[in-house]
CHARMM internal coordinates of N, CA and C (Angstrom, degrees):
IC EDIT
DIST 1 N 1 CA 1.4517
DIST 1 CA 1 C 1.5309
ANGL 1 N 1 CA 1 C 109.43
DIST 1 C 2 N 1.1332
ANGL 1 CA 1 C 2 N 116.88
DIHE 1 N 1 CA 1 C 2 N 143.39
DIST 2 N 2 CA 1.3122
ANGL 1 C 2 N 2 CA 127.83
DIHE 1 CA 1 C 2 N 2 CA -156.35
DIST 2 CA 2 C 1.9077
ANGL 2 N 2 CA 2 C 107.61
DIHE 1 C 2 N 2 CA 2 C -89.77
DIST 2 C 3 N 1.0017
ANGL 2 CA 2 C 3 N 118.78
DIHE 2 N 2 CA 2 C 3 N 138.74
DIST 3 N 3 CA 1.8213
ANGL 2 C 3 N 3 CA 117.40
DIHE 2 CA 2 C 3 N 3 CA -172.44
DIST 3 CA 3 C 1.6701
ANGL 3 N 3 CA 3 C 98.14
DIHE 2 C 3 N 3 CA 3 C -85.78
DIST 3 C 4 N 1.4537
ANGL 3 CA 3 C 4 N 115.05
DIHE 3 N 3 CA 3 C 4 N 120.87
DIST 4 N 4 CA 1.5732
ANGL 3 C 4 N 4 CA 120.28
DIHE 3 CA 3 C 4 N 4 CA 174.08
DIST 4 CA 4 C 1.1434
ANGL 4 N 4 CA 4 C 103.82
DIHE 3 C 4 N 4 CA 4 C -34.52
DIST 4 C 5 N 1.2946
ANGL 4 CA 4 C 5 N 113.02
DIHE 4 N 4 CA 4 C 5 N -64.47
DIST 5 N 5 CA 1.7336
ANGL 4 C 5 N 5 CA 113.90
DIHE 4 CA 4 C 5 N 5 CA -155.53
DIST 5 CA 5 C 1.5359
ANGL 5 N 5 CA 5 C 100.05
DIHE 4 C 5 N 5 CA 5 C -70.25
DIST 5 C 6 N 1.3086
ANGL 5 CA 5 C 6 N 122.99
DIHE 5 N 5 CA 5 C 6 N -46.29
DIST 6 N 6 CA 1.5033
ANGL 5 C 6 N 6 CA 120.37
DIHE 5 CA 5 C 6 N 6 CA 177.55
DIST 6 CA 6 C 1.8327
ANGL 6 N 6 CA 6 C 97.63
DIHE 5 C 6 N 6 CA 6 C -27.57
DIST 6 C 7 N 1.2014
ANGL 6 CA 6 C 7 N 107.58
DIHE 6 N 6 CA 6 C 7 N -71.22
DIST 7 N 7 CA 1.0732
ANGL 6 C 7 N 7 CA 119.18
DIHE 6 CA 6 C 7 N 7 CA -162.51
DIST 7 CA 7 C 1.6573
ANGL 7 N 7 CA 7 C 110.99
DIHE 6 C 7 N 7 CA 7 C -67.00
DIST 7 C 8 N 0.7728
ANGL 7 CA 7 C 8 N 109.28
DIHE 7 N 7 CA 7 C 8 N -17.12
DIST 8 N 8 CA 1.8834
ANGL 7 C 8 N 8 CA 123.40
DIHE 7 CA 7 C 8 N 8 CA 171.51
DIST 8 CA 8 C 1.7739
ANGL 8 N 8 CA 8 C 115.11
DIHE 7 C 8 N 8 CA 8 C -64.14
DIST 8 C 9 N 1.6160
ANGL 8 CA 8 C 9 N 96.72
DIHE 8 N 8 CA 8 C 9 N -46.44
DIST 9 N 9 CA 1.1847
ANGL 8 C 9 N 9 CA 118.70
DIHE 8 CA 8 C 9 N 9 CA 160.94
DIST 9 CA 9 C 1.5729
ANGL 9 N 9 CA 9 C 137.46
DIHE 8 C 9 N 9 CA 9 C -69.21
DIST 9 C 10 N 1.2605
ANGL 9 CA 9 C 10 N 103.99
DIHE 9 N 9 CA 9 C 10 N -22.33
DIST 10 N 10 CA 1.3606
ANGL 9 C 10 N 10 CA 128.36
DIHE 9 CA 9 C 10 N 10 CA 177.28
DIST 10 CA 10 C 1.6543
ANGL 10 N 10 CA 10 C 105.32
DIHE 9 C 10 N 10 CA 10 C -85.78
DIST 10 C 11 N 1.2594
ANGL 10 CA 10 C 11 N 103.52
DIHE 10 N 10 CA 10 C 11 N -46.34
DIST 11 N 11 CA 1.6296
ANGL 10 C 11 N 11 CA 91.67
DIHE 10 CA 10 C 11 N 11 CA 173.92
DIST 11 CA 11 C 1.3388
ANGL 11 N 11 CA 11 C 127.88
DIHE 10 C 11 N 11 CA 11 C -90.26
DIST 11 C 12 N 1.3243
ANGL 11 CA 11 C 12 N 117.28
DIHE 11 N 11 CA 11 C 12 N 16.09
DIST 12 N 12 CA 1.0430
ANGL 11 C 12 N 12 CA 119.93
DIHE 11 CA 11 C 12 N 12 CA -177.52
DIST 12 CA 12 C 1.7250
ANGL 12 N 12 CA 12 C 94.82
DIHE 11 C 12 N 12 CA 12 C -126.85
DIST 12 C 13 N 1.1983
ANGL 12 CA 12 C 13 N 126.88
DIHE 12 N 12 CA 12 C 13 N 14.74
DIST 13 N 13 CA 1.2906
ANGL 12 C 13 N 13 CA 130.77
DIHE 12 CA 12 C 13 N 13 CA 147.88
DIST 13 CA 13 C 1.4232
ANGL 13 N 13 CA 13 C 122.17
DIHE 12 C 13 N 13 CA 13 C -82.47
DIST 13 C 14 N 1.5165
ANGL 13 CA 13 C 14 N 98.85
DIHE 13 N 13 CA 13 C 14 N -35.08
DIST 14 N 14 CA 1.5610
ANGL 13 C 14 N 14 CA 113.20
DIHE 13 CA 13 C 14 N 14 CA -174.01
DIST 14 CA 14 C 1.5489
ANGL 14 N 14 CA 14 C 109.96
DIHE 13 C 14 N 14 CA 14 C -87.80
DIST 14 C 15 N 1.8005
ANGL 14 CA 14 C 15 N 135.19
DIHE 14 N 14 CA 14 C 15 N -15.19
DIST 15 N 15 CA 0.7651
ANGL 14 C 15 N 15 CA 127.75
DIHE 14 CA 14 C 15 N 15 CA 170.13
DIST 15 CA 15 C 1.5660
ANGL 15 N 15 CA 15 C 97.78
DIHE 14 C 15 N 15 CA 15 C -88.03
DIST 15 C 16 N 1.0065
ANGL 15 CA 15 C 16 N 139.76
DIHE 15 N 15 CA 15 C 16 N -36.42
DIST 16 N 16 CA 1.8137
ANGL 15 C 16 N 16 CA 131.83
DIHE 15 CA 15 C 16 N 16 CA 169.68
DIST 16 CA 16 C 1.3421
ANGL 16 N 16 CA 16 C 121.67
DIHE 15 C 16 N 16 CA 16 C -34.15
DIST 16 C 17 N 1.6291
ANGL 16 CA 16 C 17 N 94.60
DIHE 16 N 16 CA 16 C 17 N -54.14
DIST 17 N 17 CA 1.3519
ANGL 16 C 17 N 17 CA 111.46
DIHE 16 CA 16 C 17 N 17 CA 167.64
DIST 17 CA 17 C 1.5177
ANGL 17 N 17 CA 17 C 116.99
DIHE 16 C 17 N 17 CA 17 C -59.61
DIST 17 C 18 N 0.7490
ANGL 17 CA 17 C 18 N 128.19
DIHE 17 N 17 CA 17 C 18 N -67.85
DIST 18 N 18 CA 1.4909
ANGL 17 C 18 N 18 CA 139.75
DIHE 17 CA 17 C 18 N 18 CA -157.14
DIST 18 CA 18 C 2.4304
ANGL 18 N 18 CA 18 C 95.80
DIHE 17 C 18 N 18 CA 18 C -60.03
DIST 18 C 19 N 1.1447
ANGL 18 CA 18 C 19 N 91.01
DIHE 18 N 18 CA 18 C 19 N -47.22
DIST 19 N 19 CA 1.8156
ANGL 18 C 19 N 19 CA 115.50
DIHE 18 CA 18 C 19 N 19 CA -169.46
DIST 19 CA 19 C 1.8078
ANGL 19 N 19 CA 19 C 82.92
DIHE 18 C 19 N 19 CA 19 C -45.57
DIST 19 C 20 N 1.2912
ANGL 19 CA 19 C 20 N 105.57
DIHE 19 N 19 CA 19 C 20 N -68.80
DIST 20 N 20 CA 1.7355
ANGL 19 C 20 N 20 CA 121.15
DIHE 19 CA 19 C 20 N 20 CA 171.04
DIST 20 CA 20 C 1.2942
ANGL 20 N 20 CA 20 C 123.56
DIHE 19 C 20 N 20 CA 20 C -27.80
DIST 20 C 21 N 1.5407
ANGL 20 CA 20 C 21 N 124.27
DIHE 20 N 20 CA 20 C 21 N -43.79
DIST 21 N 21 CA 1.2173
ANGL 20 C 21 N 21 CA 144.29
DIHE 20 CA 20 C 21 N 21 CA -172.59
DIST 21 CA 21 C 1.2739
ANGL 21 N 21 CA 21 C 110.10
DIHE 20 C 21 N 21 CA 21 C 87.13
DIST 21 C 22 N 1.4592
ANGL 21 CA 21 C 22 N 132.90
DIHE 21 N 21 CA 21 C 22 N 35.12
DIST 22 N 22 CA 1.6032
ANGL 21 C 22 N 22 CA 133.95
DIHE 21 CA 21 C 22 N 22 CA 168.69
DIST 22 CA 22 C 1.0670
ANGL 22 N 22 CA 22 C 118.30
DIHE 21 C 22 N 22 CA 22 C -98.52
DIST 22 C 23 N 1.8411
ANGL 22 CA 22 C 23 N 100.56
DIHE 22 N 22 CA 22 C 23 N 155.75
DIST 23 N 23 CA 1.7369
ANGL 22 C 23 N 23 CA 108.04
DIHE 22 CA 22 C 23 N 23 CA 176.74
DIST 23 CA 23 C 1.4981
ANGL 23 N 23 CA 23 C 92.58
DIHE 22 C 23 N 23 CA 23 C -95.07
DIST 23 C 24 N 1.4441
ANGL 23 CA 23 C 24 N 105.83
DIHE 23 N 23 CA 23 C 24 N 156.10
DIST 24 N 24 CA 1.6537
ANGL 23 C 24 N 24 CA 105.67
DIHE 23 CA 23 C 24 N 24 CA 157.62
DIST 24 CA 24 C 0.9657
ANGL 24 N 24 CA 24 C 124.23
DIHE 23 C 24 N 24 CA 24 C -40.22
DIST 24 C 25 N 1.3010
ANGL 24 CA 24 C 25 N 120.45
DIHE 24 N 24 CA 24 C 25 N -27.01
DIST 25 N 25 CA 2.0142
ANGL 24 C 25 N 25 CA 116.03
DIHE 24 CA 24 C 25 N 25 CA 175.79
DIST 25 CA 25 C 1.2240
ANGL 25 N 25 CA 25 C 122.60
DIHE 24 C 25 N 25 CA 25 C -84.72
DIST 25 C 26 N 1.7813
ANGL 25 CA 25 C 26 N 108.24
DIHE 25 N 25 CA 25 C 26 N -15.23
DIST 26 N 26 CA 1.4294
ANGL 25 C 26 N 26 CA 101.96
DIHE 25 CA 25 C 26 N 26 CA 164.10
DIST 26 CA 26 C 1.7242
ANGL 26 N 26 CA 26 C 114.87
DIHE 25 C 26 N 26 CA 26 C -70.80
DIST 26 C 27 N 1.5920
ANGL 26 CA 26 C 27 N 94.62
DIHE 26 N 26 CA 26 C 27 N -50.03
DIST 27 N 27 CA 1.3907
ANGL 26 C 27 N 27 CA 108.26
DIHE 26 CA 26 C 27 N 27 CA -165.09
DIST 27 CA 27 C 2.1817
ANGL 27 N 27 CA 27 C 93.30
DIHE 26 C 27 N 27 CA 27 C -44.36
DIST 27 C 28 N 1.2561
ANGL 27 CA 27 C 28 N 106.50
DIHE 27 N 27 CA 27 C 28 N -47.27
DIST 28 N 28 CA 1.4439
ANGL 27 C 28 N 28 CA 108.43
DIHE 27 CA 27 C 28 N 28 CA -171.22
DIST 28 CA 28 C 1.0520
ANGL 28 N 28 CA 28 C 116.69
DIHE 27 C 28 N 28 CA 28 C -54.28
DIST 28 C 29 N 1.2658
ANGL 28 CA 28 C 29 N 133.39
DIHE 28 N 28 CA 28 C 29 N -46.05
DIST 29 N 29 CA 1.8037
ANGL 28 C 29 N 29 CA 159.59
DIHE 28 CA 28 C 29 N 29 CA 155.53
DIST 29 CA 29 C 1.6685
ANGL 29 N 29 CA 29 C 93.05
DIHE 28 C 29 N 29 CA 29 C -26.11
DIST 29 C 30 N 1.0575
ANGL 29 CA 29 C 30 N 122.94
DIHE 29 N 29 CA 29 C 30 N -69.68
DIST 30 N 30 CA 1.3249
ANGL 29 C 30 N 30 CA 135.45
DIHE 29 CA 29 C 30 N 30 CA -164.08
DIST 30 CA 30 C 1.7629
ANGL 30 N 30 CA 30 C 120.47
DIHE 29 C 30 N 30 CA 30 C -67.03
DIST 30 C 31 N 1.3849
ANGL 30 CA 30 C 31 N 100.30
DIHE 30 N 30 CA 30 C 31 N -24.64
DIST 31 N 31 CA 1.0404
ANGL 30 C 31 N 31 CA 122.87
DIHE 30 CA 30 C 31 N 31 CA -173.85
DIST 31 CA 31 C 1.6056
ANGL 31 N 31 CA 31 C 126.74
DIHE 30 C 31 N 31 CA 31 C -106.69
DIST 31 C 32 N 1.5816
ANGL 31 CA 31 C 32 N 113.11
DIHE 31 N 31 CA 31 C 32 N 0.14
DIST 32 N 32 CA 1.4278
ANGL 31 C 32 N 32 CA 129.27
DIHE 31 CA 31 C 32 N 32 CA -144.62
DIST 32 CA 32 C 1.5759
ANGL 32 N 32 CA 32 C 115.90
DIHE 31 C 32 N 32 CA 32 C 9.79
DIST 32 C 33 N 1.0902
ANGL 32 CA 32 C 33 N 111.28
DIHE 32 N 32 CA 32 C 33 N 48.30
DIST 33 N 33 CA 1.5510
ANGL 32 C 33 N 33 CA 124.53
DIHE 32 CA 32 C 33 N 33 CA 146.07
DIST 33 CA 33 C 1.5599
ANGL 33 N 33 CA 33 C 129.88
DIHE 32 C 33 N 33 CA 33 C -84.85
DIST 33 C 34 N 1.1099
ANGL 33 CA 33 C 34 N 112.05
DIHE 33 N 33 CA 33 C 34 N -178.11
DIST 34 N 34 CA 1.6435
ANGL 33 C 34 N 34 CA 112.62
DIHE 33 CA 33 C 34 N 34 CA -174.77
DIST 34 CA 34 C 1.8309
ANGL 34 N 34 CA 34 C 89.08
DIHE 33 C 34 N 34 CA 34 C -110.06
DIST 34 C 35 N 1.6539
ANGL 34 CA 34 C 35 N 103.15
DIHE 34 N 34 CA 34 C 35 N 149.12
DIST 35 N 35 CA 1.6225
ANGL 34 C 35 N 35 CA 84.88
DIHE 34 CA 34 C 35 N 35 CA 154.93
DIST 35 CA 35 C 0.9892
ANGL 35 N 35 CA 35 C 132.27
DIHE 34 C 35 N 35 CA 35 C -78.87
DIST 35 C 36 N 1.5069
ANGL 35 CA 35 C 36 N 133.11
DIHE 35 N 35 CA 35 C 36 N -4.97
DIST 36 N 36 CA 1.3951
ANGL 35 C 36 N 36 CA 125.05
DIHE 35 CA 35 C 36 N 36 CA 166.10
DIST 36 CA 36 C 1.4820
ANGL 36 N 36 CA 36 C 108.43
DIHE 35 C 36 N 36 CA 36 C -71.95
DIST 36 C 37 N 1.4595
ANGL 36 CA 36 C 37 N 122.24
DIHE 36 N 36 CA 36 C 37 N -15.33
DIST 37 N 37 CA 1.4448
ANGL 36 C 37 N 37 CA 89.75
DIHE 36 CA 36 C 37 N 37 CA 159.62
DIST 37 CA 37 C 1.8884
ANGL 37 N 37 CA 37 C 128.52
DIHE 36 C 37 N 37 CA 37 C -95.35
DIST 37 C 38 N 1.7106
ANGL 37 CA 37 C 38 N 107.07
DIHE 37 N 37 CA 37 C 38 N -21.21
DIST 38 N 38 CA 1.1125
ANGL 37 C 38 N 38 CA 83.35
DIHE 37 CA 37 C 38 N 38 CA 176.03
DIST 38 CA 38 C 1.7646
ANGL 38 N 38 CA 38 C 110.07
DIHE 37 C 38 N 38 CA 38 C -73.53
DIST 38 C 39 N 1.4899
ANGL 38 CA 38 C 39 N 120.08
DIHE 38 N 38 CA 38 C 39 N 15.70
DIST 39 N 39 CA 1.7947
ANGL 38 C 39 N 39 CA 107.02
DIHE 38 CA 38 C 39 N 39 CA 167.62
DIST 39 CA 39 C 1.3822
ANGL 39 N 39 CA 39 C 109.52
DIHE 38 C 39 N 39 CA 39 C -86.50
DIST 39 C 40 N 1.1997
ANGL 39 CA 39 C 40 N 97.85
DIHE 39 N 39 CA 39 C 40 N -31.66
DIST 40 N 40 CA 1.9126
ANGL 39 C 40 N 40 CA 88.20
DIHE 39 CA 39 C 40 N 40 CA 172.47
DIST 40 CA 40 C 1.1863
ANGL 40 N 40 CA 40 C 120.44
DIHE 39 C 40 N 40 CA 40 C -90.37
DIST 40 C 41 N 1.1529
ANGL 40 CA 40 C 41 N 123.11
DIHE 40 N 40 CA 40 C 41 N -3.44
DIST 41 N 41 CA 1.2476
ANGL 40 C 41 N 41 CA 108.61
DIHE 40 CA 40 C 41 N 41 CA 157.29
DIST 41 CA 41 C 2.0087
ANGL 41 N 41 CA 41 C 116.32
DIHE 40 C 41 N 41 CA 41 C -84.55
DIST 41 C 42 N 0.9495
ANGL 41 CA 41 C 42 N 100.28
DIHE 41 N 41 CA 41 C 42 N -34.11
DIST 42 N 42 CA 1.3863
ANGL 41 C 42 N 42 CA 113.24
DIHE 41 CA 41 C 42 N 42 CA 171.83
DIST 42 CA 42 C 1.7228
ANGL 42 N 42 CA 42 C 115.15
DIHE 41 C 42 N 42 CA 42 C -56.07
DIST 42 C 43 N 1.0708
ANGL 42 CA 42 C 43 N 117.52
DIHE 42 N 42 CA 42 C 43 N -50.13
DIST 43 N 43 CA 1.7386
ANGL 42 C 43 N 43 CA 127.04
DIHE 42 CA 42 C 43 N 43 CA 146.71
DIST 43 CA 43 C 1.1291
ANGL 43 N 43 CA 43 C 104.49
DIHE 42 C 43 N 43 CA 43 C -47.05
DIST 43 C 44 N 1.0893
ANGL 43 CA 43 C 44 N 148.58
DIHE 43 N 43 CA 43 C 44 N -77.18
DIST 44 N 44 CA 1.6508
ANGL 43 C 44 N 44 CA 139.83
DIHE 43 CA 43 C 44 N 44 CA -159.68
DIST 44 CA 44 C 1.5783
ANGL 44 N 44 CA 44 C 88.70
DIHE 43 C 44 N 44 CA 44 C 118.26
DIST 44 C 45 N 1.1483
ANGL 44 CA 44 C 45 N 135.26
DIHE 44 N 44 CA 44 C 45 N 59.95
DIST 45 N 45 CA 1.4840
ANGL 44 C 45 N 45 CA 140.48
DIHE 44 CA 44 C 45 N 45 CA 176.47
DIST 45 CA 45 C 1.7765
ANGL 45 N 45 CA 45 C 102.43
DIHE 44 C 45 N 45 CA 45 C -106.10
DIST 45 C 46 N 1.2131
ANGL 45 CA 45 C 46 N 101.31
DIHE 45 N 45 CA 45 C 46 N -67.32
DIST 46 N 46 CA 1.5380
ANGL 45 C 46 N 46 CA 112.08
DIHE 45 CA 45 C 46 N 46 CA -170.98
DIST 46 CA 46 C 1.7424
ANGL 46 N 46 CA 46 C 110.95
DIHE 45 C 46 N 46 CA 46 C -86.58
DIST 46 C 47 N 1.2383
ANGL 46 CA 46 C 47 N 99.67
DIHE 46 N 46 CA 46 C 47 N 140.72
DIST 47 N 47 CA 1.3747
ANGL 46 C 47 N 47 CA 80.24
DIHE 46 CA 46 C 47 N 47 CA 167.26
DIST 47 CA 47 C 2.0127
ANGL 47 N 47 CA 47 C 116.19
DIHE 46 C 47 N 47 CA 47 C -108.10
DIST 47 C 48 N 1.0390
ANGL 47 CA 47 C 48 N 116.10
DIHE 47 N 47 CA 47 C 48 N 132.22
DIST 48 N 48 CA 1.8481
ANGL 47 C 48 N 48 CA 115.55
DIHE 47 CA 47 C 48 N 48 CA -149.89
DIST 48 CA 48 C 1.6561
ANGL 48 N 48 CA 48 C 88.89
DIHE 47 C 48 N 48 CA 48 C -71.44
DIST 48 C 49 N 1.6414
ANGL 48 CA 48 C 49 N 120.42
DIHE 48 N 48 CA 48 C 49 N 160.53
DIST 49 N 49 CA 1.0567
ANGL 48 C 49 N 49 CA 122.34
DIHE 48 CA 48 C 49 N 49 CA 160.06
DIST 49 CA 49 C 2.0952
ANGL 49 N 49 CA 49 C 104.01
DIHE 48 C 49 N 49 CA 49 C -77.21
DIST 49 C 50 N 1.0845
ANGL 49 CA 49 C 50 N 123.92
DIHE 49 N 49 CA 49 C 50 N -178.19
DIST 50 N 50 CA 1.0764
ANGL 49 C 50 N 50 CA 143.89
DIHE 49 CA 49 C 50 N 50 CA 147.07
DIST 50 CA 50 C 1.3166
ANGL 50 N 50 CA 50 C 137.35
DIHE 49 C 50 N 50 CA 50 C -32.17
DIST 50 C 51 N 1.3422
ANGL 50 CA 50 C 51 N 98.97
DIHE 50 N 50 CA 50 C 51 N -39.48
DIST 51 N 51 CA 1.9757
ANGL 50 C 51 N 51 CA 125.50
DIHE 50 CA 50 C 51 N 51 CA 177.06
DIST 51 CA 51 C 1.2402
ANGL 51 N 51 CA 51 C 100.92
DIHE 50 C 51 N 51 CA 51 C -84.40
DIST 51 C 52 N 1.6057
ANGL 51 CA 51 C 52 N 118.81
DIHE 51 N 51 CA 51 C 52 N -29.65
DIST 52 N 52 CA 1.6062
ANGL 51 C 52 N 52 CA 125.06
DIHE 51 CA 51 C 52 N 52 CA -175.74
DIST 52 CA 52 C 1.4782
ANGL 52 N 52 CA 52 C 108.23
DIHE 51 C 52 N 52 CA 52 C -57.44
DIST 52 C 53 N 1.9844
ANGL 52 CA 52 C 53 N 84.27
DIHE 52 N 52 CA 52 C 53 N -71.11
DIST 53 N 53 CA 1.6159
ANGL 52 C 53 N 53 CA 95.89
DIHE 52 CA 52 C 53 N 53 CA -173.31
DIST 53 CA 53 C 1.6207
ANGL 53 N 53 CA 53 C 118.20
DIHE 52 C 53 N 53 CA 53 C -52.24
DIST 53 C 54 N 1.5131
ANGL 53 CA 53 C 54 N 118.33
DIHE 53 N 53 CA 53 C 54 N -19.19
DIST 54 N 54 CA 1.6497
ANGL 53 C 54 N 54 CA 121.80
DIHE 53 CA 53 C 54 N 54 CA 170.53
DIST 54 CA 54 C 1.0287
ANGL 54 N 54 CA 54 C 112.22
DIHE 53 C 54 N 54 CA 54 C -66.49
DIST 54 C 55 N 1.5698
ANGL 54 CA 54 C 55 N 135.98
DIHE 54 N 54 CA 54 C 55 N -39.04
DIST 55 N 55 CA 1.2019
ANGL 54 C 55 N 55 CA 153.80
DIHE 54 CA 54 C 55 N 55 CA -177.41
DIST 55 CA 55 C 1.6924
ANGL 55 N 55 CA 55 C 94.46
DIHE 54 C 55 N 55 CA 55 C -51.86
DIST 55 C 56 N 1.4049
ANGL 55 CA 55 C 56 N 101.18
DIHE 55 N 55 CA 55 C 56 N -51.06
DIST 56 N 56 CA 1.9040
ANGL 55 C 56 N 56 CA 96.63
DIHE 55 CA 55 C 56 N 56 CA -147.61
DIST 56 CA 56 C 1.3288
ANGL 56 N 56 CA 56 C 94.21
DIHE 55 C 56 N 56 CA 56 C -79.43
DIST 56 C 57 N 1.6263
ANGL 56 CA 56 C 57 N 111.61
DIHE 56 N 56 CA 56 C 57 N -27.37
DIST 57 N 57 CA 1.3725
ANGL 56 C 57 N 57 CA 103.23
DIHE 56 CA 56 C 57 N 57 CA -151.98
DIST 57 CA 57 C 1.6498
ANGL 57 N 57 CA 57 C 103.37
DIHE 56 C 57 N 57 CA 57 C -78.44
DIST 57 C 58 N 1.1613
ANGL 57 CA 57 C 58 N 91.94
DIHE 57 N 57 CA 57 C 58 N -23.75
DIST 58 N 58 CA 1.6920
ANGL 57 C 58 N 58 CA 91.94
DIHE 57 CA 57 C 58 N 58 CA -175.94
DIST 58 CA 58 C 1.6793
ANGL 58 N 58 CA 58 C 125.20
DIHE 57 C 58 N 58 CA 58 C -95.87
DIST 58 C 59 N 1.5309
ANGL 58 CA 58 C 59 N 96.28
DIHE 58 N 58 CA 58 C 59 N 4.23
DIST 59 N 59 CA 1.5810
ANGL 58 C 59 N 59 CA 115.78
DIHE 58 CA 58 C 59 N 59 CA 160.48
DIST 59 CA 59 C 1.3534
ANGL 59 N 59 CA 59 C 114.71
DIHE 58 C 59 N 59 CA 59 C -91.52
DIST 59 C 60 N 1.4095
ANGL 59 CA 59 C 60 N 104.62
DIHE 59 N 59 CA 59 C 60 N -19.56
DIST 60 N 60 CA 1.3309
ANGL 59 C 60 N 60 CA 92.67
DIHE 59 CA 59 C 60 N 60 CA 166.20
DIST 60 CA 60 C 1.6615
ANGL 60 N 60 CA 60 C 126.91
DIHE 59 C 60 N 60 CA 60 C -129.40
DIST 60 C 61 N 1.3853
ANGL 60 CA 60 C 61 N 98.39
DIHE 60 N 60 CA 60 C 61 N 32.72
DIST 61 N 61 CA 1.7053
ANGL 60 C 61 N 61 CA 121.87
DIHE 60 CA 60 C 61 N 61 CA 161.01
DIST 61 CA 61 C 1.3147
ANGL 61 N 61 CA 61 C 90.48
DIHE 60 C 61 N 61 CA 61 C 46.62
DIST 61 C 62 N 1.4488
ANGL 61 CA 61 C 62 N 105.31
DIHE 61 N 61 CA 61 C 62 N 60.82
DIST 62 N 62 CA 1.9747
ANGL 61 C 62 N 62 CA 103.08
DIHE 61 CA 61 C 62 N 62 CA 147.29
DIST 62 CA 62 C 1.9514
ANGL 62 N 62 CA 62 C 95.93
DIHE 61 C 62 N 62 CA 62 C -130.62
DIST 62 C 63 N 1.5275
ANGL 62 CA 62 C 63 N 104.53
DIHE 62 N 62 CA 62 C 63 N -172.35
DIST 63 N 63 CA 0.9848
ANGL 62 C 63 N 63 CA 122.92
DIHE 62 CA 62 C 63 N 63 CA 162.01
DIST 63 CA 63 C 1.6006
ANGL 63 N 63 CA 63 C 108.91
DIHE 62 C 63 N 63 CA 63 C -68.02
DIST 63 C 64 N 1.2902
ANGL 63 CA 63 C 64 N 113.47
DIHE 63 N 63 CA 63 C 64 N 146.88
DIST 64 N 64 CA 1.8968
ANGL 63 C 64 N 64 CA 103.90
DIHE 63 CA 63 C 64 N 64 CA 168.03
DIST 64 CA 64 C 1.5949
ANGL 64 N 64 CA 64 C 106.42
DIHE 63 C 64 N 64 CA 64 C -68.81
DIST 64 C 65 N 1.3607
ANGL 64 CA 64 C 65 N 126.93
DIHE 64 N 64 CA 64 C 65 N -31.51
DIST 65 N 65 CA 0.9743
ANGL 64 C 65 N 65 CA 113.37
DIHE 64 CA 64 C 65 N 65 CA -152.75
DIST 65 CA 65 C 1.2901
ANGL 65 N 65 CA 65 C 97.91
DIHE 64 C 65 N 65 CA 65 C -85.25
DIST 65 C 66 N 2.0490
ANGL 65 CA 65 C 66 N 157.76
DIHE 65 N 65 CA 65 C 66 N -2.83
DIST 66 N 66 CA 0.6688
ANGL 65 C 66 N 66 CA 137.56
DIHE 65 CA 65 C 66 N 66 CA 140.97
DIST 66 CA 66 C 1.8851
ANGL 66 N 66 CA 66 C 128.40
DIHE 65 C 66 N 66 CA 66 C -53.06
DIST 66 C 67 N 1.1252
ANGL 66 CA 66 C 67 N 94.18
DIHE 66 N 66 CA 66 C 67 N -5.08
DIST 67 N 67 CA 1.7659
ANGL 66 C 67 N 67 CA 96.37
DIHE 66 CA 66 C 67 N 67 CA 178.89
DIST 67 CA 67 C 1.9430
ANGL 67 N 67 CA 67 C 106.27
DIHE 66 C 67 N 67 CA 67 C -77.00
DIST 67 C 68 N 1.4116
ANGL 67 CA 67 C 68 N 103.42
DIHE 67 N 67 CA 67 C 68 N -13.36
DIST 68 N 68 CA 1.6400
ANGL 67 C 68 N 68 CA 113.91
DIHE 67 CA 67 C 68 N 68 CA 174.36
DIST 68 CA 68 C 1.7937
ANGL 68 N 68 CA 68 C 104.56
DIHE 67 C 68 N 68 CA 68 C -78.92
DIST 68 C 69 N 1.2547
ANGL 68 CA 68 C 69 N 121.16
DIHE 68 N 68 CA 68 C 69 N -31.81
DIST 69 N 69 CA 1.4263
ANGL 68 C 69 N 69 CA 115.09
DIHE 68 CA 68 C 69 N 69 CA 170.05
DIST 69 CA 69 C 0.9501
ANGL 69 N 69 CA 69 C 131.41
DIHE 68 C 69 N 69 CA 69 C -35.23
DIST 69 C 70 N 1.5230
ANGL 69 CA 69 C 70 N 130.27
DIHE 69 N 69 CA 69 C 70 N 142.77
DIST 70 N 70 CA 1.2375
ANGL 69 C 70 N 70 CA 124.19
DIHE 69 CA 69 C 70 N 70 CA 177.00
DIST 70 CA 70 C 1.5200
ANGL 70 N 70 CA 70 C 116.20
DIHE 69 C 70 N 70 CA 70 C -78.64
DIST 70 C 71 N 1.2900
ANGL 70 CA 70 C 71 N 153.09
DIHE 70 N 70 CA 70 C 71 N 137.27
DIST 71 N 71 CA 1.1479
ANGL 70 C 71 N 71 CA 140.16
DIHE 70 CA 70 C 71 N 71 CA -164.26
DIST 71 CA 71 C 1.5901
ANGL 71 N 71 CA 71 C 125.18
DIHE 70 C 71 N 71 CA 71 C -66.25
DIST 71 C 72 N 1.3096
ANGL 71 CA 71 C 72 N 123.30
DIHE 71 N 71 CA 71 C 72 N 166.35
DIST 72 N 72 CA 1.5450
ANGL 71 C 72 N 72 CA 100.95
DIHE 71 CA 71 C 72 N 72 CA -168.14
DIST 72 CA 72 C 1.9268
ANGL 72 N 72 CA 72 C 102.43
DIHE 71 C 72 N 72 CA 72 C -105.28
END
COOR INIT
IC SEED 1 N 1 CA 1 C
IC BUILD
């Protein structure tokens, strides 16, 4: 069963992303991740370490702490 907030977090990665105009494989490229992980994390599957969420946040030129938002 999937964690709300995981998933709270996940969509509000995927609307960052998306706002940006990226595919998961860019965002992954950018991030030296795989896209299967930024999809599970984007699902609310994984939960990211800390170094992750720095990774994304700064691939995708926000603050980290908007990746805690609830999505709009």
């Amino acid at each position: 069963m999937k964690n709300d907030k995981l998933l709270i977090l996940g969509q509000r990665i995927r609307f960052e992303r998306l706002k940006k105009g990226l595919s998961q494989e860019e965002l992954a490229e950018k991030t030296d991740l795989s896209r299967r992980a930024i999809s599970c994390i984007e699902c609310g599957v994984n939960d990211p370490k800390y170094t992750t969420l720095l990774k994304i946040s700064e691939a995708l030129d926000i603050n980290i702490s908007n990746l805690f938002l609830k999505p709009l």
